[in-house]
C-alpha positions as CSV (number, residue, x, y, z in Angstrom):
1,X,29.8,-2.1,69.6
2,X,32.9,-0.6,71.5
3,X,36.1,-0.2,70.7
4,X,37.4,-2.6,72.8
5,X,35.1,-5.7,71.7
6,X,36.3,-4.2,67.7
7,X,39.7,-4.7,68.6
8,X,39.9,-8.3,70.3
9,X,37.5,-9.5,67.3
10,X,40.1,-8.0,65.0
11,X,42.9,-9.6,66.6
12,X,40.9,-13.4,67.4
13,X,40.5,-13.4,63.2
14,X,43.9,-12.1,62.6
15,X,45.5,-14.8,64.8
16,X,43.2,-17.6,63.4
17,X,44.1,-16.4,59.2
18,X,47.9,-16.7,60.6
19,X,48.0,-20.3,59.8
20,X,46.5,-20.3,56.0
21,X,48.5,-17.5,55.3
22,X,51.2,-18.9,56.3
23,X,50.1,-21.8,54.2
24,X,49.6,-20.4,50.9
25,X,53.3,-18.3,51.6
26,X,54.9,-21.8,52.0
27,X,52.8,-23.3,49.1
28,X,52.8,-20.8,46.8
29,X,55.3,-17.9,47.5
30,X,58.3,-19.7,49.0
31,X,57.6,-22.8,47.1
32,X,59.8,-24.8,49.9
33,X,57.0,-27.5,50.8
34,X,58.2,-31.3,49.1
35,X,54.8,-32.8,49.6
36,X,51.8,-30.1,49.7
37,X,49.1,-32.4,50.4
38,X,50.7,-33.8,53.4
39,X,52.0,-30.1,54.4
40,X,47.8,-28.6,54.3
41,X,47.3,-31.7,56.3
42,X,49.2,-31.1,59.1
43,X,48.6,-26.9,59.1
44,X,45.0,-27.7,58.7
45,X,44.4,-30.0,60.9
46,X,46.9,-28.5,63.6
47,X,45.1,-24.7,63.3
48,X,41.5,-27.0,63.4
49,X,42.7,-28.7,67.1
50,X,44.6,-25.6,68.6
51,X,41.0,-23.2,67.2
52,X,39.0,-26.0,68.5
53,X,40.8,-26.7,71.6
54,X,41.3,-22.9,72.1
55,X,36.9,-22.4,72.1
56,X,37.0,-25.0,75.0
57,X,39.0,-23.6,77.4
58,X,37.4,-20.1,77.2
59,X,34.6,-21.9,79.7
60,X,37.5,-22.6,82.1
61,X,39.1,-19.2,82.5
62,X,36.1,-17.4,82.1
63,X,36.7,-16.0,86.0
64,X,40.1,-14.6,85.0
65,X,39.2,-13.4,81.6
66,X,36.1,-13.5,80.1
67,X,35.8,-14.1,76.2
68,X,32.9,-16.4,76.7
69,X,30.8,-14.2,74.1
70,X,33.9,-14.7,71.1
71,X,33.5,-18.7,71.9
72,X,31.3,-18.8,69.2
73,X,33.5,-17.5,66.3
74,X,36.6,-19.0,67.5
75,X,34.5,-22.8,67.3
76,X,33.5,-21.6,63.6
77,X,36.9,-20.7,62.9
78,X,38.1,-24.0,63.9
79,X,35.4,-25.4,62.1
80,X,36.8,-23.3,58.9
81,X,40.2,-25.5,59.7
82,X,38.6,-28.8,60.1
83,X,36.4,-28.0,56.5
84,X,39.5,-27.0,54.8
85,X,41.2,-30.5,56.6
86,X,38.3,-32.5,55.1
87,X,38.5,-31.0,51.5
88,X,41.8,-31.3,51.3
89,X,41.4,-35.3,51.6
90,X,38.5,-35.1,49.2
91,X,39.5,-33.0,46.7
92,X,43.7,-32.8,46.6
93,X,44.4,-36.3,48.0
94,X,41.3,-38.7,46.7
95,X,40.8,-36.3,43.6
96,X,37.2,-36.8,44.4
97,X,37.2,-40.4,43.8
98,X,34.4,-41.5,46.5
99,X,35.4,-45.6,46.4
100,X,38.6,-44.4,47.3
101,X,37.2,-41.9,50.2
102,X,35.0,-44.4,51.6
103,X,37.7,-47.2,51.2
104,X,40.1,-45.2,53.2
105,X,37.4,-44.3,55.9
106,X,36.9,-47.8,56.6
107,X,40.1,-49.1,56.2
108,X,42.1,-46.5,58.3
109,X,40.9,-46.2,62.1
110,X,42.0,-42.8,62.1
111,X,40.2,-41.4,59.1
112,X,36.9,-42.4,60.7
113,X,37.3,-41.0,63.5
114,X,38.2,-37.7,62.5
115,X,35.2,-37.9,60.0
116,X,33.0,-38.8,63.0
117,X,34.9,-35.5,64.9
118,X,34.1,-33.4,61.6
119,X,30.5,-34.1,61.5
120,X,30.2,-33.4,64.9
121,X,32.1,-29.7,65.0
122,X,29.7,-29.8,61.5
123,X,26.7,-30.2,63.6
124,X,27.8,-27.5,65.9
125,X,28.7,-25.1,63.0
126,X,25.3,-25.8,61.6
127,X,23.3,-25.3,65.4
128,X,25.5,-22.2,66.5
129,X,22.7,-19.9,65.3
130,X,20.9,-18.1,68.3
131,X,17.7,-20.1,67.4
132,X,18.9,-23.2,66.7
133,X,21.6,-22.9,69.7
134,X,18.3,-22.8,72.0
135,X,17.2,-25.9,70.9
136,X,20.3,-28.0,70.3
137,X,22.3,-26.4,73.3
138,X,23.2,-29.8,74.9
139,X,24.5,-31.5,72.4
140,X,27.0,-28.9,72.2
141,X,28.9,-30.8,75.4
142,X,29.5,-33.3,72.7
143,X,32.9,-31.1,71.4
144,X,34.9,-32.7,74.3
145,X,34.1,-35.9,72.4
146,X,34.9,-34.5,69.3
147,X,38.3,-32.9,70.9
148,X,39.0,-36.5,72.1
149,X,38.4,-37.8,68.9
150,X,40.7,-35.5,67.3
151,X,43.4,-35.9,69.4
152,X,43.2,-39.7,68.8
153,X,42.9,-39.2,65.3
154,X,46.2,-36.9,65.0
155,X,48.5,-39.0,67.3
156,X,47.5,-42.2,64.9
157,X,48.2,-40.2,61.9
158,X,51.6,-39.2,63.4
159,X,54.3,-42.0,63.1
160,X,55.9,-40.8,65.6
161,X,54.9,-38.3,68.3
162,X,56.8,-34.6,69.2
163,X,57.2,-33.0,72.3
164,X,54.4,-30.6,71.4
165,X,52.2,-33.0,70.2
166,X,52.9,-34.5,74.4
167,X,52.5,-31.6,75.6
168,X,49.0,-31.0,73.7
169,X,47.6,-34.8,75.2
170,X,49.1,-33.8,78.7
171,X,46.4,-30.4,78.3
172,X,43.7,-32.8,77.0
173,X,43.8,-34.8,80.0
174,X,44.3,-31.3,82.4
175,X,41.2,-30.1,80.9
176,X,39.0,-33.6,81.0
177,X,39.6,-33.6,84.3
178,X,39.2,-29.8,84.8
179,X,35.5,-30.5,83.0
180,X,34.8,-33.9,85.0
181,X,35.3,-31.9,88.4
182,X,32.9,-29.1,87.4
183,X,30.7,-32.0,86.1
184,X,30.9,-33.1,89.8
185,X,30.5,-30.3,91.6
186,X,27.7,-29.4,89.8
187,X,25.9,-32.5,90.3
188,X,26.6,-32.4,93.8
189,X,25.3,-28.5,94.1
190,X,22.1,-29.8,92.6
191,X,21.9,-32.9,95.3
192,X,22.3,-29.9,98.0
């Protein structure tokens, strides 16, 4: 390993632990947060989509700067997020009651469709191993579903949306149609 890799590792899990320890300062430190579940929520959640989001686009600016070999820690990073997201529902919120969990998953649109975005980041986790990369490699396309799915899931969650929170679907619908063009032009270089 060189120096340089060392370094921009260092700084991609120093930038991704920002978040929780920022969290647990809030939670535990400052002691300013009025409702903590709702609070890990929306830092969870929000580090989970940015991580997630973040391991996406590293395919699309791979020309200018290429961290395409660090996409693979970032997406298990973000999967660290969307874990901590999920067990925050089960454990601090539904106090593992599982009538309740499954109650809410069914009841609330948005709940299901983030569980359906876990499991899938889950299933990438799982597969992100060199072997099992190998074999499940194109499924993988399947986190632009799951991105989708999160997105839908946080604006539905939101009752009302934020600039940001604009500006994040406004990227989401740059980089869909970023992905549907190379989608394109690839089919079209094969046709050639």
């Amino acid at each position: 390993f060189n120096k340089v890799y060392i370094m921009i590792r260092f700084s991609i899990y120093l930038i991704a632990f920002l978040p929780i320890v920022y969290l647990l300062l809030r939670l535990f430190i400052f002691d300013d947060v009025s409702d903590p579940i709702k609070y890990i929520y929306t830092i969870t959640g929000a580090s989970a989509t940015v991580i997630v989001f973040i391991s996406i686009t590293l395919s699309m600016i791979k020309d200018k700067i290429n961290l395409i070999k660090y996409r693979k820690e970032i997406g298990l990073l973000g999967f660290f997020y969307a874990l901590l997201h999920l067990l925050n529902f089960i454990v601090l919120d539904a106090l593992f009651d599982f009538s309740f969990i499954i109650k809410e998953t069914v009841d609330k649109p948005f709940i299901y469709l983030g569980m359906i975005a876990f499991f899938i980041v889950l299933f990438m986790a799982i597969t992100s191993t060199k072997t099992l990369f190998r074999k499940y490699n194109k499924y993988h396309k399947f986190v632009y579903l799951s991105l989708v799915l999160i997105t839908i899931h946080w604006i539905m969650a939101q009752k009302a949306l934020s600039v940001i929170q604009y500006i994040y679907i406004t990227f989401i619908i740059i980089i869909a149609y970023y992905k549907l063009q190379q989608q394109k032009s690839a089919i079209l270089q094969l046709n050639k």
